[in-house]
Every structure is written in structure tokens, then in C-alpha cells.
VOPAGU-2260 file (C-alpha; in pm, 1 decimal, decimal comma):
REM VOPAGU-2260
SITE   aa  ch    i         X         Y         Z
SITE  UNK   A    0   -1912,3   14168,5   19985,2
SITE  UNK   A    1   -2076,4   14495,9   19988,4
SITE  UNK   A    2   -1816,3   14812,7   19908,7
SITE  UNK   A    3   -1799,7   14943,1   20300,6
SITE  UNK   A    4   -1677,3   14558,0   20381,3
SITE  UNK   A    5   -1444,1   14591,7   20088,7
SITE  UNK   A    6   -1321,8   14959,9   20129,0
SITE  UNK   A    7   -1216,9   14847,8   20501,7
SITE  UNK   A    8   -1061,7   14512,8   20425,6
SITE  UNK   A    9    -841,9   14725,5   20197,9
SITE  UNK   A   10    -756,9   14974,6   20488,7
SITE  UNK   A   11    -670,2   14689,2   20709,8
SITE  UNK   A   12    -499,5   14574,4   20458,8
SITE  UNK   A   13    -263,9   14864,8   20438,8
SITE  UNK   A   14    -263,7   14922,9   20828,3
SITE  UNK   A   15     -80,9   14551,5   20803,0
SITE  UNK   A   16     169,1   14659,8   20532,4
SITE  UNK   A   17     243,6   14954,8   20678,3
SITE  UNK   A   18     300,4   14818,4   21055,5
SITE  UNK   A   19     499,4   14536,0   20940,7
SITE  UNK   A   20     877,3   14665,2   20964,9
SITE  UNK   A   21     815,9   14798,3   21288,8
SITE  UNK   A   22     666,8   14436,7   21349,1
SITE  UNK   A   23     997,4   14291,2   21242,5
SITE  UNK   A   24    1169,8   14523,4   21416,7
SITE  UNK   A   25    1033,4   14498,1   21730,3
SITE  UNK   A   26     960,1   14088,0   21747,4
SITE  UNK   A   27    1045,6   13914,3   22081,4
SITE  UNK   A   28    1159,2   14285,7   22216,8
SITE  UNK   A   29    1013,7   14431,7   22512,1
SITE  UNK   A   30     853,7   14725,2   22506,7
SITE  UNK   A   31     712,9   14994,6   22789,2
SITE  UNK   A   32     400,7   15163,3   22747,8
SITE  UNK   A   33     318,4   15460,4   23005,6
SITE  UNK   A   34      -9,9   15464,4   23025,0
SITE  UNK   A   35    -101,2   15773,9   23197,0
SITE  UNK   A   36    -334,5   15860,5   23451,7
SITE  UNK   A   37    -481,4   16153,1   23223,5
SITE  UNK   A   38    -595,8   15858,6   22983,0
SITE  UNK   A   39    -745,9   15642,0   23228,2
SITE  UNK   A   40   -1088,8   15693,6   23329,1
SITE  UNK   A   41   -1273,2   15643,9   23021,6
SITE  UNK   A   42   -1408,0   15262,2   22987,0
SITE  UNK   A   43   -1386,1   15301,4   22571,8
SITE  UNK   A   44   -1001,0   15402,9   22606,3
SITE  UNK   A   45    -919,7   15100,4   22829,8
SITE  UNK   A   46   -1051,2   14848,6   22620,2
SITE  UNK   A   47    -878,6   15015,5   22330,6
SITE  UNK   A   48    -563,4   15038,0   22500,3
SITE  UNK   A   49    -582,4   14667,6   22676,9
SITE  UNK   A   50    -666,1   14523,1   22280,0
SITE  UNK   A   51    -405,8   14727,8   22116,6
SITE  UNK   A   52    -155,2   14548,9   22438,9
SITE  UNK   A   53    -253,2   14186,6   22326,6
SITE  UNK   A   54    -225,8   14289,0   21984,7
SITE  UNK   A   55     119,1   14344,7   22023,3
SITE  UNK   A   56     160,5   14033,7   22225,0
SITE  UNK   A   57      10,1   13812,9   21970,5
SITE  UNK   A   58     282,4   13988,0   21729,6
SITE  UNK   A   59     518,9   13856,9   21937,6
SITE  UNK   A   60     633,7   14155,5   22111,5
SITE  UNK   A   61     633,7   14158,4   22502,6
SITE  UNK   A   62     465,7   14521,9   22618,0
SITE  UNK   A   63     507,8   14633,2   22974,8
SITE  UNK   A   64     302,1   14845,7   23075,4
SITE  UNK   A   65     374,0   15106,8   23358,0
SITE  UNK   A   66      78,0   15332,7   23485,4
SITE  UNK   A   67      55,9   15694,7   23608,9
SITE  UNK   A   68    -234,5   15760,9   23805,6
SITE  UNK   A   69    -170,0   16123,4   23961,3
SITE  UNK   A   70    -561,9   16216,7   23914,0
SITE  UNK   A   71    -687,4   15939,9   24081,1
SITE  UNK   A   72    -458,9   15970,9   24371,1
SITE  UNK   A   73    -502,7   16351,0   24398,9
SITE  UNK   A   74    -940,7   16225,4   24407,9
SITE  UNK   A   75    -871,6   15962,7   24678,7
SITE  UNK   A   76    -603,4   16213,9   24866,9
SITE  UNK   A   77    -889,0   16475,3   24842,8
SITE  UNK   A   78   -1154,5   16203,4   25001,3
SITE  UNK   A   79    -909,7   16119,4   25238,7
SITE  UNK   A   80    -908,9   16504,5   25346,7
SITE  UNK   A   81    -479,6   16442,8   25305,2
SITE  UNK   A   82    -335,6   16814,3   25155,7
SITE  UNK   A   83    -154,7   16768,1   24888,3
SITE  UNK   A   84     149,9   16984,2   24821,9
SITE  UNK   A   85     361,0   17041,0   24470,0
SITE  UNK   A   86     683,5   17159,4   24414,8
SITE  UNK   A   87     779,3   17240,9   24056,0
SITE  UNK   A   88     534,4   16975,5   23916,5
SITE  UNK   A   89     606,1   16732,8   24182,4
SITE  UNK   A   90     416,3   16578,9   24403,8
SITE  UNK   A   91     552,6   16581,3   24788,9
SITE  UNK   A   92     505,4   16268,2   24902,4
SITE  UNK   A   93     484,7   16228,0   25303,0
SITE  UNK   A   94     399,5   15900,1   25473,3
SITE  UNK   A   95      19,7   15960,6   25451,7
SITE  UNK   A   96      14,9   16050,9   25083,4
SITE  UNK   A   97     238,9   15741,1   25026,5
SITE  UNK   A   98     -11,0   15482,4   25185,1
SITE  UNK   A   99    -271,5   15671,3   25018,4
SITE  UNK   A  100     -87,4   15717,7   24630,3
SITE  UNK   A  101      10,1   15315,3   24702,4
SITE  UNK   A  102    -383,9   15214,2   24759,4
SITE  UNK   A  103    -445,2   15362,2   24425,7
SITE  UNK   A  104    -183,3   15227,1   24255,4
SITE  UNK   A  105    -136,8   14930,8   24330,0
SITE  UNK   A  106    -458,1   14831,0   24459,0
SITE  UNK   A  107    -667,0   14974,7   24230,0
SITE  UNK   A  108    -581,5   15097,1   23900,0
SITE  UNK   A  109    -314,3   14844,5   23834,6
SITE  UNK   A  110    -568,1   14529,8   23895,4
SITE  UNK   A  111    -760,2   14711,2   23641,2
SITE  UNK   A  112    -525,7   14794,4   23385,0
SITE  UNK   A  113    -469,2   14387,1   23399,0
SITE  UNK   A  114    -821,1   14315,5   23399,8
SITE  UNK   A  115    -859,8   14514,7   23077,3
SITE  UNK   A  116    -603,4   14297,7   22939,1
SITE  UNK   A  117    -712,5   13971,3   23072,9
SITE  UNK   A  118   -1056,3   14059,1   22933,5
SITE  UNK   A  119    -952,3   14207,6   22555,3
SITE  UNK   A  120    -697,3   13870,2   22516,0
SITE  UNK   A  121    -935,2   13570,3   22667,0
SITE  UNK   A  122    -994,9   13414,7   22317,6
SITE  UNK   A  123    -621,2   13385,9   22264,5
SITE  UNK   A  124    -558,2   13295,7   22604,7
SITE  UNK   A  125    -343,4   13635,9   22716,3
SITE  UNK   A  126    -336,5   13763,2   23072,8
SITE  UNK   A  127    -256,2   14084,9   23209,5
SITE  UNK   A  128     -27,7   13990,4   23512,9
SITE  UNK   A  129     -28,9   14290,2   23747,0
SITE  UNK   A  130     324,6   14381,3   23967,9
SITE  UNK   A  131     447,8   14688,3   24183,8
SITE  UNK   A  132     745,0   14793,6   24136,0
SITE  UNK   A  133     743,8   14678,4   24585,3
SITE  UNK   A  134     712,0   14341,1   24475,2
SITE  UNK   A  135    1090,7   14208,0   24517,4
SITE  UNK   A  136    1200,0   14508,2   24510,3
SITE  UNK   A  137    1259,7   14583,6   24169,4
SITE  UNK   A  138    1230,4   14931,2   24199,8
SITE  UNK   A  139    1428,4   15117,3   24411,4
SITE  UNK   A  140    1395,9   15486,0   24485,5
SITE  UNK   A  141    1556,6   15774,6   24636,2
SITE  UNK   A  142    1431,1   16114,7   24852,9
SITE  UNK   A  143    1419,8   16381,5   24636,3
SITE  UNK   A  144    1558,0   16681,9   24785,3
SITE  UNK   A  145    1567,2   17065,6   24602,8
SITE  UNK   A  146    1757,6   17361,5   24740,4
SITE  UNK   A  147    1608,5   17576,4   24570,8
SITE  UNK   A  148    1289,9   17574,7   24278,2
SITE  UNK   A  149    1413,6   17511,4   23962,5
SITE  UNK   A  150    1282,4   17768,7   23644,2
């Protein structure tokens, strides 16, 4: 074994001991990850994030994931020629930027997120599964409305 093999068997090594209570801790829990649209976009920092997702599944914790993705709708909004409007960091969200934020979302970046995953956890036989939060309704939401803008 030549010393660089050695030197980062021994930093794995620790890595392990020190991420073991919070392996405890957290076995058979669920856990959400945002991943954020901001991160997305870089091939390198998928893969990274989809490994570090089966990593924690072959822990035996159960990670969620739920995605942003305000950059990439703002691009397709933009290619769409739909205006988009913000009100104290908020997005409005009319019917056409809806369809439009929806088409990214769902049809797009989610698939991919799950891809990622599927891809990073075929030897062990894990499988990004991707939902929206449409599908049975399991998320609800309401309008948003502001009197005034908030400081």
C-alpha cells in the first residue's frame, strides 16, 4: 500500500467515526434535503449530491429530497418571453408563469434530480422515484396576498 492509499484509508477512516452518532441517530428517520436551484446546473455537483443521497440510503436513512429551481424557471420564463414580477423576494405567480414554473419543475429538473440518483445507486440497486407535490395532492397551497411590502 503506498502512503497516499494509506494516508486516505485513515481519513475515511475517521470520516466513518466521526459520522457515526449522527448515523445512529438518524437510522430509519426521514430526512429532507432542499436542494436548491442555485446548486443545480453543474453536472459534478449532481452526481455528488445524488451519491451522497444513496449514501444515506444505504445507511438506512430515508432522504427526501425537495428541489428549488427559481433560475431555471426565470431562463425558460425568459424564453417563453413571460415577464416575471417579484414582490419582496417572491415570485408572482399568474397562470402563465404557473404552467411555465410547473414544466420546469416537474418535468424537467425533478426527472433529473431522480436520474442522478438512479444512476449514482445502480450497483446497490437504489432508485430515485420522482413525485410533485400535484400528485394526490399532497401539497396543498394557498394565494398569497400582501397589503402592503414588508421591510
Amino acid at each position: 500500500m503506498t502512503d497516499a492509499a494509506e494516508e486516505a484509508g485513515w481519513a475515511t477512516a475517521k470520516t466513518l467515526a466521526e459520522a457515526l452518532p449522527y448515523i445512529q441517530i438518524y437510522d430509519r428517520e426521514t430526512v429532507v434535503i432542499k436542494y436548491g436551484g442555485h446548486a443545480m446546473g453543474q453536472e459534478q455537483v449532481a452526481k455528488l449530491f445524488a451519491a451522497d443521497a444513496v449514501l444515506l440510503k444505504l445507511l438506512g436513512v430515508h432522504p427526501v429530497v425537495v428541489h428549488g429551481g427559481g433560475p431555471q424557471i426565470s431562463r425558460m420564463l425568459e424564453r417563453a418571453g413571460v415577464k416575471s414580477t417579484f414582490i419582496d423576494g417572491l415570485r408572482v405567480t399568474d397562470e402563465a408563469t404557473m404552467e411555465v414554473a410547473e414544466m420546469v419543475l416537474s418535468g424537467a429538473i425533478n426527472k433529473e434530480i431522480a436520474n442522478w440518483i438512479t444512476l449514482a445507486g445502480a450497483e446497490a440497486d437504489v432508485r430515485g422515484v420522482g413525485l410533485s407535490g400535484k400528485d394526490a395532492r399532497m401539497i396543498t397551497a394557498e394565494k398569497v396576498t400582501r397589503t402592503k411590502r414588508d421591510n
